[in-house]
C-alpha positions in Angstrom: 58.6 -33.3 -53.0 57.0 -31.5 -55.7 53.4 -30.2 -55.1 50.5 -31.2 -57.0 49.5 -27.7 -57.9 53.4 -27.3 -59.1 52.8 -30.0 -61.3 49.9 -28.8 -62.7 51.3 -25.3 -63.2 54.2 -26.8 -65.2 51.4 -29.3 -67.6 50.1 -25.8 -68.0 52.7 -23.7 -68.8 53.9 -26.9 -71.6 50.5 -26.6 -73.0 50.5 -22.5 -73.2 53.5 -22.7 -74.8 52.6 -25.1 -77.6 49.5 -23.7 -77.9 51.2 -20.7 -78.8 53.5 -22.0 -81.2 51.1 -24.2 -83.1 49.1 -20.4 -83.5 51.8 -18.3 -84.5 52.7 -21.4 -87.0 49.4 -21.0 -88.2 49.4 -17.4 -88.8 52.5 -17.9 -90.7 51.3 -20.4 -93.1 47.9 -19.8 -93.1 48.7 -15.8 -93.6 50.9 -16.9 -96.4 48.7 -18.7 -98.2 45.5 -16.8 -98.1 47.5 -13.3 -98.9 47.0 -14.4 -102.7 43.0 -13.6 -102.1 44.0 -10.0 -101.9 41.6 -9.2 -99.5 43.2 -8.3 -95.8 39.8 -9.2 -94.1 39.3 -12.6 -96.0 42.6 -13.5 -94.9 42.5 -12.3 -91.7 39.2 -14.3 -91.1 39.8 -17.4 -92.7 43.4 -17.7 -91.5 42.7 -17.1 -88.0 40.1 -19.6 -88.3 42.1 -22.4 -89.8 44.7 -21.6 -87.2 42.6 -21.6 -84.3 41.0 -25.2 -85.8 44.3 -26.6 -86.2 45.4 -25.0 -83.1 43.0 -26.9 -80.8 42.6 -30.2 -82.5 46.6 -30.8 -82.4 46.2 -29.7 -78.3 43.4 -32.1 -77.9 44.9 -34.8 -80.2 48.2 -34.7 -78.4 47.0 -34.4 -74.5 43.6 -35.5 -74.4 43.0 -38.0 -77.4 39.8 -35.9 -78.1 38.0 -33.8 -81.0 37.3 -30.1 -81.5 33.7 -30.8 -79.9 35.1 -31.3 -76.4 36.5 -27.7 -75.9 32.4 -26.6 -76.0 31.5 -26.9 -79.6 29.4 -30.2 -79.2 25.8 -29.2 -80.3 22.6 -30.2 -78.1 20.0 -28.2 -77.1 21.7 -26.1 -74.5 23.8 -25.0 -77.7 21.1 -24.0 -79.4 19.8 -21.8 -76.3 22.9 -20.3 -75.8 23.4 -18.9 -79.6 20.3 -17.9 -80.1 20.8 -15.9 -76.7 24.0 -14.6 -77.9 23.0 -13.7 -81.3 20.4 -11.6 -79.4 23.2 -10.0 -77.3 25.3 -9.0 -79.8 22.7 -7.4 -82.1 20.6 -5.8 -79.3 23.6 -3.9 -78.0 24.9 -2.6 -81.8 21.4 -1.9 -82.0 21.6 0.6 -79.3 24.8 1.8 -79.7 23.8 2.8 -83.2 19.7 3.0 -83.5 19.7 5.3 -80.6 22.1 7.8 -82.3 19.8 7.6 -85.6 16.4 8.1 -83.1 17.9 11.2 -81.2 19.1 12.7 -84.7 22.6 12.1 -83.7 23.7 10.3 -86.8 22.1 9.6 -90.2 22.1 7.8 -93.0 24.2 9.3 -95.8 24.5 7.5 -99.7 27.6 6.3 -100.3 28.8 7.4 -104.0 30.2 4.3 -105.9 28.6 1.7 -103.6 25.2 -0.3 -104.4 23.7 -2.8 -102.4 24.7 -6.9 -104.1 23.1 -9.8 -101.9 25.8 -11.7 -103.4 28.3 -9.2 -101.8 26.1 -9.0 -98.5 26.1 -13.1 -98.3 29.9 -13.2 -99.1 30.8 -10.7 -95.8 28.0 -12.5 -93.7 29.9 -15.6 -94.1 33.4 -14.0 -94.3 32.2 -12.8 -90.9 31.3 -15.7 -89.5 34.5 -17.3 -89.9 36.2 -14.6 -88.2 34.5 -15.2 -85.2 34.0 -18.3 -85.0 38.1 -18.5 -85.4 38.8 -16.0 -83.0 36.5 -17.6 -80.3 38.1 -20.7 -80.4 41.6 -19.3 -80.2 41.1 -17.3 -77.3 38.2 -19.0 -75.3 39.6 -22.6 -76.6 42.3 -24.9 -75.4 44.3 -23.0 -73.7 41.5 -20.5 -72.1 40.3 -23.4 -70.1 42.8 -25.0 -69.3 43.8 -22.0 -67.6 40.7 -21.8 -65.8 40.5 -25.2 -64.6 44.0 -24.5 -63.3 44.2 -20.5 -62.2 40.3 -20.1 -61.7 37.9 -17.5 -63.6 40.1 -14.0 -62.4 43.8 -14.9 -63.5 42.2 -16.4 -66.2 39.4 -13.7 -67.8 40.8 -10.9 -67.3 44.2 -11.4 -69.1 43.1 -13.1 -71.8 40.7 -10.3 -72.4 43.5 -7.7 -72.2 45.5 -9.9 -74.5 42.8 -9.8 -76.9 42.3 -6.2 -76.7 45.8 -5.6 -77.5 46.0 -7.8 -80.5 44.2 -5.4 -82.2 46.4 -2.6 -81.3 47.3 -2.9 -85.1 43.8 -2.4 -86.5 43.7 0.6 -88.8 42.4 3.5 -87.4 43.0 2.4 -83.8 42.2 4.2 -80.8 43.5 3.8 -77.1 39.9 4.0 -76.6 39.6 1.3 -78.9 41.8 -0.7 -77.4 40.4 -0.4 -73.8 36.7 -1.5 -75.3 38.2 -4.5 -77.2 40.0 -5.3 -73.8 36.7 -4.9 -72.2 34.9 -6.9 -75.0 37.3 -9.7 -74.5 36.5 -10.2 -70.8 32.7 -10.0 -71.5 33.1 -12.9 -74.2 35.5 -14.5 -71.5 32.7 -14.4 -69.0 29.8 -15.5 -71.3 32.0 -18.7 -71.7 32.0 -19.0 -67.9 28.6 -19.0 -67.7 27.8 -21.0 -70.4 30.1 -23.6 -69.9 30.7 -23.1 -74.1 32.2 -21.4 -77.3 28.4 -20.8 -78.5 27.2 -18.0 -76.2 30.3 -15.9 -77.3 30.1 -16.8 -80.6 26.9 -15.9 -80.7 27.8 -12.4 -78.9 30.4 -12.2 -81.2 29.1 -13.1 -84.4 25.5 -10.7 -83.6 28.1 -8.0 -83.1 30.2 -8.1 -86.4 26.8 -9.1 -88.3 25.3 -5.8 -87.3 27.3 -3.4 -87.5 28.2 -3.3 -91.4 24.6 -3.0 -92.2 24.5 0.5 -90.5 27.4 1.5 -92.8 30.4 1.8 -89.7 33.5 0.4 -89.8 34.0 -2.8 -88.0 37.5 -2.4 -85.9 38.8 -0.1 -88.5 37.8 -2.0 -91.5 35.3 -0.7 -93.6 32.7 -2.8 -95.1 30.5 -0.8 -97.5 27.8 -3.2 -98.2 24.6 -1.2 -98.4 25.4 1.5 -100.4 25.3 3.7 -97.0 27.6 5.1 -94.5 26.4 6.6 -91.3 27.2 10.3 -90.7 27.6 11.2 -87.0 26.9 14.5 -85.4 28.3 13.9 -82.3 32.2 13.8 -81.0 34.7 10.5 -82.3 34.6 10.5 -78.5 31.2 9.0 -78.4 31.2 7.6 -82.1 34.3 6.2 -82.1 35.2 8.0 -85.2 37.4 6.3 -87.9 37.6 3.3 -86.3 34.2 3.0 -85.8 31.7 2.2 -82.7 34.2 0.1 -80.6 36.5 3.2 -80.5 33.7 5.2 -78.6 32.6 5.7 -75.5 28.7 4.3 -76.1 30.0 1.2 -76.9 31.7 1.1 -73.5 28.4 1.8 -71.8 26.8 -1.0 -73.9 29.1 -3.3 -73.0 28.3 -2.7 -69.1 24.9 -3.3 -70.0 25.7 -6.6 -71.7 27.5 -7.8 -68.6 24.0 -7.2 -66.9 22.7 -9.1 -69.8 25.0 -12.4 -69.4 24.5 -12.5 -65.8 20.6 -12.3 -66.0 19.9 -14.9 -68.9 18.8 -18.0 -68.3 21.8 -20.6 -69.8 22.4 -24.4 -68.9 25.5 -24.3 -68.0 27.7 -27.2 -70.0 31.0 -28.9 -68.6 33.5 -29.4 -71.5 36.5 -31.6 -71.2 38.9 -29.9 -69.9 37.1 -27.8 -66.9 36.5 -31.5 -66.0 39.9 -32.8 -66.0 41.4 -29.5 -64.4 39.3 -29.2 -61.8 35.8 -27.7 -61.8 36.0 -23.3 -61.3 
């Protein structure tokens, strides 16, 4: 006779599979039709977050009979808490990782010949921005994500989604193996935050504070440089700790910062939330 867990293994492995199809279909067409914008990042953002979108509303349509809310986007006022909380996360630690620098006379501000500061080019990339995380949140810490940890529990869950993430980005200009490791580590933080939160808005928040911050000091963002401000910051100190060309998250203060952020999410005070499919699964 076959098992209960055996049975749930194989629903899961149907739905990883899908999931995975629907994406990469997505990425296809979505990649496709966004390339006329010219812009990589525009693409990249707003295709991964129509992907991710259609990703998880065909999963829930087809298994659960449910909307995008129910995989932790439903908005109360634990939602509210827990963005605000990781908005704070995610600019505190790019704060440090770069204000400290600045402070100790490790970096400074240099002009950037060419570039001026436009609010209409600043609004455009905040927004721009937010897609992109808001995309890549639901793609990774979505459907799938916790369906898997309903199923596999919190450690064969976290932990290879977050390497997976990491590794995505392998093709991010300028890429370091450094780089890599804190974008792996950076996806098992935001894998975590959804754990304790119970939903997508504490990593988007973390996310999103992140990404926001970082152009405004004039560093690339994963390789991709966003010159917004009409400044670059010029680093005294080793790529090793700066990350070099590929900017903060290929150096090693970032990985300190993100240790301190794991103290962070395990200290704050969140309501944890119970989306649909932890409860159908099983609880973790």
């Amino acid at each position: 006779m076959i098992s209960q867990h055996s049975t749930r293994l194989a629903g899961l492995a149907l739905r990883v599979g899908l999931y995975v199809f629907f994406a990469l279909a997505g990425f296809t067409v979505f990649g496709w039709l966004l390339g006329a914008t010219g812009s990589y990042l525009v693409a990249a953002a707003l295709g991964g977050f129509l992907t991710a979108c259609t990703a998880n509303a065909l999963m829930l349509r087809l298994f659960e009979r449910a909307s995008l809310s129910e995989i932790g986007l439903g908005w109360n006022p634990a939602s509210r808490r827990h963005v605000i909380l990781g908005l704070a996360g995610g600019i505190g630690a790019a704060c440090i990782v770069l204000g400290l620098p600045l402070l100790a006379g490790a970096a400074r501000f240099t002009p950037t010949p060419g570039v001026a500061l436009r609010l209409t080019n600043i609004l455009f990339l905040m927004i721009v921005l937010v897609f992109g995380a808001v995309g890549e949140e639901m793609l990774f810490r979505g459907y799938v994500f916790q369906a898997m940890l309903g199923v596999l529990g919190p450690f064969a869950t976290i932990i290879p989604v977050g390497v997976l993430f990491g590794l995505l980005h392998a093709a991010n200009p300028e890429v370091t193996r450094l780089g890599i490791l804190n974008t792996c580590l950076w996806g098992v933080l935001l894998g975590y935050s959804f754990l304790r939160s119970g939903d997508l808005w504490l990593p988007i928040g973390l996310h999103l504070g992140w990404n926001w911050t970082l152009p405004w000091f004039g560093v690339t963002l994963s390789g991709f440089r966003m010159e917004m401000t009409g400044y670059t910051l010029d680093w005294r100190i080793s790529p090793a700790w700066s990350g070099g060309a590929y900017g903060p998250e290929g150096g090693l203060l970032t990985t300190l910062v993100v240790l301190v952020l794991f103290i962070y999410l395990w200290k704050i005070p969140v309501v944890t939330q119970h989306p649909l499919l932890i409860r159908e699964f099983g609880e973790v």
